[in-house]
C-alpha positions as CSV (number, residue, x, y, z in Angstrom):
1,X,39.9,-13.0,-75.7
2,X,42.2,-15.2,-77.8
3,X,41.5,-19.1,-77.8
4,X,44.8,-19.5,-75.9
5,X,44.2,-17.0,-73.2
6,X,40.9,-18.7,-72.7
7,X,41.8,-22.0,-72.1
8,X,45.3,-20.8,-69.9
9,X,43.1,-18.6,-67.8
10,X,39.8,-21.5,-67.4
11,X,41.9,-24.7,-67.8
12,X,38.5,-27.0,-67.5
13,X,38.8,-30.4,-65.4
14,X,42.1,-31.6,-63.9
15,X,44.1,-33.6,-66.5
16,X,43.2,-36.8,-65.8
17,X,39.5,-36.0,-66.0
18,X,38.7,-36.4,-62.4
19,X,36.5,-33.6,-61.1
20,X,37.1,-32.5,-57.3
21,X,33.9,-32.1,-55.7
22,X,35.2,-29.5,-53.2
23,X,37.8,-26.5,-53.6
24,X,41.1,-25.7,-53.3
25,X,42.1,-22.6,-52.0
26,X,45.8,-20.7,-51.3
27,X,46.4,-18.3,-48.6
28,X,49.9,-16.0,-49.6
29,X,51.4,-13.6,-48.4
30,X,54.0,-12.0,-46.6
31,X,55.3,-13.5,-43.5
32,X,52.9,-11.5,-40.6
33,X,50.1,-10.7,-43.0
34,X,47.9,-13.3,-41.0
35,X,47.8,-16.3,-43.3
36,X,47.8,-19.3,-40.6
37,X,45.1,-17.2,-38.2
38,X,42.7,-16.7,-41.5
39,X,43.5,-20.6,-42.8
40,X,42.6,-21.6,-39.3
41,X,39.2,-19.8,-38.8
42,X,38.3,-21.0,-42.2
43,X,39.1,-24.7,-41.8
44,X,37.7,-24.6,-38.1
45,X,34.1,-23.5,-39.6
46,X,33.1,-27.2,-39.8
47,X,30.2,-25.7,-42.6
48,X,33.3,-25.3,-44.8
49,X,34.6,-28.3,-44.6
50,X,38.4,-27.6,-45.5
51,X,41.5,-28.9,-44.6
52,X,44.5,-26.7,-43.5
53,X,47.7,-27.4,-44.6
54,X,50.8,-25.0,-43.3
55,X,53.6,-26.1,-45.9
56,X,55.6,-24.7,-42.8
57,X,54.8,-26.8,-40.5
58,X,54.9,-30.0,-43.0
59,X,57.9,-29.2,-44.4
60,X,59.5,-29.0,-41.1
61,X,57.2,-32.7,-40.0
62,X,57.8,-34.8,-43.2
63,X,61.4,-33.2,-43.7
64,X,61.0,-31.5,-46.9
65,X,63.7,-29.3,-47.6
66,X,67.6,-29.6,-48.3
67,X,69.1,-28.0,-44.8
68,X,68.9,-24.9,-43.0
69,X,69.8,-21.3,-43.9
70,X,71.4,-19.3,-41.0
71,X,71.2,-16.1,-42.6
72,X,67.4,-16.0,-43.0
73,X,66.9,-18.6,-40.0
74,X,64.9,-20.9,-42.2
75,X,64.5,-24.6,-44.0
76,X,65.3,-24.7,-47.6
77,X,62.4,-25.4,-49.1
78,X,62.5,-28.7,-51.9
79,X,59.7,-28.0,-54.1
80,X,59.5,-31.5,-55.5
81,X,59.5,-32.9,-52.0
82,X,56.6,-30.8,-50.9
83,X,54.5,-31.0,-54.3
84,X,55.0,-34.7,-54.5
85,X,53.7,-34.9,-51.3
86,X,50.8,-32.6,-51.8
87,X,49.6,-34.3,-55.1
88,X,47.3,-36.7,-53.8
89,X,45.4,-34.3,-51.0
90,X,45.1,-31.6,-53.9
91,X,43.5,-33.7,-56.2
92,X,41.0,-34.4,-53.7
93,X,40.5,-31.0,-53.3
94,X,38.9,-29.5,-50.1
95,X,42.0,-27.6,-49.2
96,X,43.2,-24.7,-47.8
97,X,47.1,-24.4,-48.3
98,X,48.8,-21.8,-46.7
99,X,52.7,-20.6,-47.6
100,X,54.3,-16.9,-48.1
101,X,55.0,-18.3,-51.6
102,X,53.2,-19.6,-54.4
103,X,55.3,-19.9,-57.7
104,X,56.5,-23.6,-57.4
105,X,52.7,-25.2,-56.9
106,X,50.7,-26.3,-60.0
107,X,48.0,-23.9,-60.9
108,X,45.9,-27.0,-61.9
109,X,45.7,-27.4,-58.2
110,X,44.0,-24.1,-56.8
111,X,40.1,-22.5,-58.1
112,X,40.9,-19.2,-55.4
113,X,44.3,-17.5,-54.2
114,X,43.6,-15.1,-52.0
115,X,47.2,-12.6,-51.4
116,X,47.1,-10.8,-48.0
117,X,48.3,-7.8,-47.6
118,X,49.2,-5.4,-44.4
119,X,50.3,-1.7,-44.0
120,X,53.6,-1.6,-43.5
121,X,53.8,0.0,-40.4
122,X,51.5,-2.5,-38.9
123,X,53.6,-5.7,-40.5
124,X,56.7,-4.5,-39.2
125,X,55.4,-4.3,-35.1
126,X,54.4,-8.1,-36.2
127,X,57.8,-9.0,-37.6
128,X,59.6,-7.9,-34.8
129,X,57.5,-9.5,-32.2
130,X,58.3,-12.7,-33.8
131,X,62.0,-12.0,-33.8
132,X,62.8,-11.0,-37.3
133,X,65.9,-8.9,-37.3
134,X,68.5,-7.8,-39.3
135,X,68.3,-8.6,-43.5
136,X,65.6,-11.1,-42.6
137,X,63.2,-8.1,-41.5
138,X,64.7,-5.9,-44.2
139,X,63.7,-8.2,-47.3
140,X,60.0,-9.3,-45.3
141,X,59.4,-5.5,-45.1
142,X,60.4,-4.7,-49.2
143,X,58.8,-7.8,-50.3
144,X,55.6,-6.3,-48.9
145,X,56.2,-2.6,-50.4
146,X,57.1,-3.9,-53.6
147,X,54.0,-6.4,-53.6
148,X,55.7,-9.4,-54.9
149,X,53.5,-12.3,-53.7
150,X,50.8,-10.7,-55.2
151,X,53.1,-10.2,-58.7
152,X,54.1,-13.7,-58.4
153,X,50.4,-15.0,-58.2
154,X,49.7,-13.0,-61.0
155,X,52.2,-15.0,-62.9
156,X,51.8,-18.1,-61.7
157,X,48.0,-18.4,-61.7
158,X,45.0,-17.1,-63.7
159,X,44.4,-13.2,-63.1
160,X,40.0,-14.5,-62.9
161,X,40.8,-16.9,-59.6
162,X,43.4,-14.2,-58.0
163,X,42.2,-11.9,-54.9
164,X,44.3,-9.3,-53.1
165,X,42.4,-8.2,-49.7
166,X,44.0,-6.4,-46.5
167,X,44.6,-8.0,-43.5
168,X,45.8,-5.4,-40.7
169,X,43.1,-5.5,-38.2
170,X,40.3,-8.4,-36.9
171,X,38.1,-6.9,-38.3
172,X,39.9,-7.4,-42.0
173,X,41.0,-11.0,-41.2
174,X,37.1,-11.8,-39.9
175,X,35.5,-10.2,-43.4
176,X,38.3,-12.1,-45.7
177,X,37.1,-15.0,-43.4
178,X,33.1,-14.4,-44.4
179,X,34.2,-13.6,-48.0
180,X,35.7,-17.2,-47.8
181,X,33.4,-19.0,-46.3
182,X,30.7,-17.3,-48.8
183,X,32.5,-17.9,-51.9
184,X,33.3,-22.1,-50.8
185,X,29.4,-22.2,-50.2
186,X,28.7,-20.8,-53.9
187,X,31.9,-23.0,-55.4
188,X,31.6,-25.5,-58.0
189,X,33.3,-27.6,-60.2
190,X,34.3,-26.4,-63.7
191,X,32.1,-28.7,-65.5
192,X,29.2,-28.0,-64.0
C-alpha cells in the first residue's frame, strides 16, 4: 500500500487533534431499504448509547434546503446548511446519521457506513405503499439496481470503514442491528 493510500484510507485523529470518545456511524441507502427502522433500534438500545439523527426530518425542522421540488415531491437539500449544522454533534461523535445520500458529508466525520440494500421486488411493494409514483419510483427503483449509494460510499469514504448488508426481511434489519451493536461495543478511537 502506497504512503498516500494509507493515510487517505486511515486518516488518524480529527484535524484539530480532538479524539471522539464514541463513534460515528452512517446508515445509506435507498429510500425503503429500512434506514430510519435500523437507526432507530440501534439508538433506542440505551447500551449503545447513540444519537439518531434523520437529516430528513432536520432538514425539514431547522429549514435546511433552498425550496421544494414538485417533480420528485421533495426539499432541496443545502449541503452547507445541513453540514454546518452537523459539525459540532459530529465532532462529538456518538452518532448515528441516517440519509439516502452520503457524498456531500466529510469522511473525517464517520469510522462505519453501513449501505442497505433490498431486492427489488421487495423495495418496490415499499415504495408504493409510501406513495412513490411515476419518475419518482422509476429513478428509486434504478438507483437500487444500479447500486449507486453503495458506489457513491465507495468514493466518498474509505473502502476499510464501508459495509454493504441486506435489509429485506426482520430478520436482516435485526442481524445488521446485532452487527451494530457488536461492532460500537468493540469500537475505539484511532489513537488508541
Amino acid at each position: 500500500m502506497e504512503s498516500g493510500e494509507q493515510a487517505e484510507n486511515n486518516p488518524g485523529p480529527m484535524a484539530d487533534s480532538r479524539v471522539r470518545r464514541r463513534p460515528n456511524i452512517l446508515i445509506t441507502g435507498t429510500p425503503g431499504t429500512g434506514k430510519t427502522t435500523t437507526c432507530s433500534l440501534l439508538a433506542d438500545d440505551p447500551s449503545v448509547n447513540l444519537r439518531h439523527i434523520n437529516v430528513g426530518d432536520l432538514v425539514k425542522q431547522k429549514n435546511l434546503h433552498d425550496g421544494w421540488d414538485d417533480e420528485y415531491e421533495c426539499y432541496i437539500l443545502n449541503e452547507d446548511l445541513v453540514n454546518d449544522e452537523l459539525e459540532n454533534l459530529m465532532e462529538e461523535g456518538g452518532n448515528i446519521v441516517d440519509y439516502h445520500s452520503c457524498d456531500f458529508f466529510p469522511q473525517r466525520w464517520f469510522d462505519f457506513v453501513v449501505v442497505l440494500q433490498t431486492d427489488n421486488s421487495i423495495l418496490y411493494d415499499r415504495l408504493i405503499s409510501r406513495g412513490y409514483m411515476g419518475q419518482k419510483l422509476q429513478n428509486n427503483i434504478e438507483c437500487e439496481i444500479f447500486q449507486v449509494l453503495l458506489e457513491e460510499a465507495r468514493e466518498s469514504y474509505a473502502e476499510n470503514i464501508i459495509m454493504a448488508v441486506q435489509s429485506d426481511t426482520i430478520d436482516d434489519i435485526s442481524r445488521n442491528v446485532n452487527m451494530l451493536k457488536e461492532w460500537v461495543r468493540n469500537w475505539r478511537p484511532r489513537n488508541q
